[in-house]
N, C-alpha and C positions, 0 to 999 in steps of 0.2 A: 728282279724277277721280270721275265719277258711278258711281252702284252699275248704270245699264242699260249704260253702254260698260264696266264693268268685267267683267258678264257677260258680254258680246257679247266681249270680251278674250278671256276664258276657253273660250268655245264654241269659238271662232273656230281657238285653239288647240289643244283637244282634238282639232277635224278635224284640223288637220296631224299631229300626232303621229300620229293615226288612219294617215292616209295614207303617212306617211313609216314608220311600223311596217308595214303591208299592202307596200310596195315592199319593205323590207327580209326581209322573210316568203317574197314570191316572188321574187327574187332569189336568194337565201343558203340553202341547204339547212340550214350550221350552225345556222344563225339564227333559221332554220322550227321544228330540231329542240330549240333552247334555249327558244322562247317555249313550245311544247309541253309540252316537259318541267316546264314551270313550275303546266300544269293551270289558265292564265288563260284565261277565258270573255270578256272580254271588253277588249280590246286598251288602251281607255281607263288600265285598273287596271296595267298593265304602266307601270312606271316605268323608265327607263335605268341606275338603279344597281341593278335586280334583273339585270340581265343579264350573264352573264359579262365582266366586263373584256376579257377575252382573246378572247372571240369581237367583240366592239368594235371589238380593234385588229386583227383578220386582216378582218374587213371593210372598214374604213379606207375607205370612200365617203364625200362629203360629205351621205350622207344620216344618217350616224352624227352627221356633227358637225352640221347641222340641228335630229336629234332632241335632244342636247345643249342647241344653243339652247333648243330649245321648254320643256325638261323646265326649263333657269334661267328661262326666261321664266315659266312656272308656279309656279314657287318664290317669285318676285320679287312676282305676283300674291297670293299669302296670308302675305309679311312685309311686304307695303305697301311696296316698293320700285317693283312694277313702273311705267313711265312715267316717271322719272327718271334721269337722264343720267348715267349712270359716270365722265363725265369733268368735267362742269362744274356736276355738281349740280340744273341745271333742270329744266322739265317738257319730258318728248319731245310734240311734238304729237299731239293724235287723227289726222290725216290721216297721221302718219308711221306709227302704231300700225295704224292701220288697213291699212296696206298690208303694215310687215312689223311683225308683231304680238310678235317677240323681239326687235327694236332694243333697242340698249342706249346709242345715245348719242344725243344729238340728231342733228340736221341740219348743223348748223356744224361743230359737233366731228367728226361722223364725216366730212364733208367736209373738215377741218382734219388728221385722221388720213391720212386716201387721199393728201393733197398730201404728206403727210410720208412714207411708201411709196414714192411716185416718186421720193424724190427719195435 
C-alpha cells in the first residue's frame, strides 16, 4: 500500500470518527458529559477505550460499534495490518478501502460470510 492512500486512509478516518463522536455528543447527554469531563480540545485525541466502558454499553447504537470499527481500523493502520483480510490473508482492495475505509475482510470473504449468515 502506498504511503498517499495510506494517508488518504487515515484522514479519511479521522473524519468519521470526527463525525460519529459529534453524533454521539449530540445525541447522548452521558456521552456529551463523559467527553467533557475528559477536558479533550479536540475530538480527534479522544480514543474509545478512554471512554467509559459502561457509558458504551448504555448507549448501545451502532454508532458505538462504528466508532469501534474506525478506532481497529486506525490501530491496523500504524501495526501495518491495515488493508489485509482477516479471513484469507489478502490484500483488500483500494476501491473496497476507499468506500468503507474499516473493512476488514475482502470482498469474497465478506460475501462468503453474509451467504453463511443466511443460511
Amino acid at each position: 500500500m502506498d504511503e498517499k492512500f495510506k494517508a488518504e486512509m487515515q484522514r479519511k478516518l479521522a473524519e468519521l470518527k470526527e463525525e460519529v463522536l459529534n453524533t454521539l455528543i449530540n445525541e447522548n447527554k452521558d456521552f456529551r458529559t463523559a467527553v467533557e469531563d475528559m477536558g479533550v480540545k479536540d475530538l480527534a485525541d479522544v480514543a474509545s477505550n478512554d471512554i467509559d466502558a459502561r457509558i458504551l454499553e448504555a448507549i448501545g447504537t451502532k454508532d458505538t460499534v462504528r466508532l469501534k470499527k474506525i478506532e481497529a481500523a486506525l490501530g491496523r493502520l500504524e501495526n501495518g495490518r491495515f488493508g489485509i483480510c482477516v479471513s484469507c490473508g489478502k490484500k483488500i482492495t483500494d476501491e473496497r478501502l476507499s468506500a468503507i475505509p474499516y473493512a476488514v475482510m475482502c470482498i469474497n470473504c465478506q460475501s462468503h460470510s453474509e451467504r453463511r449468515r443466511m443460511h
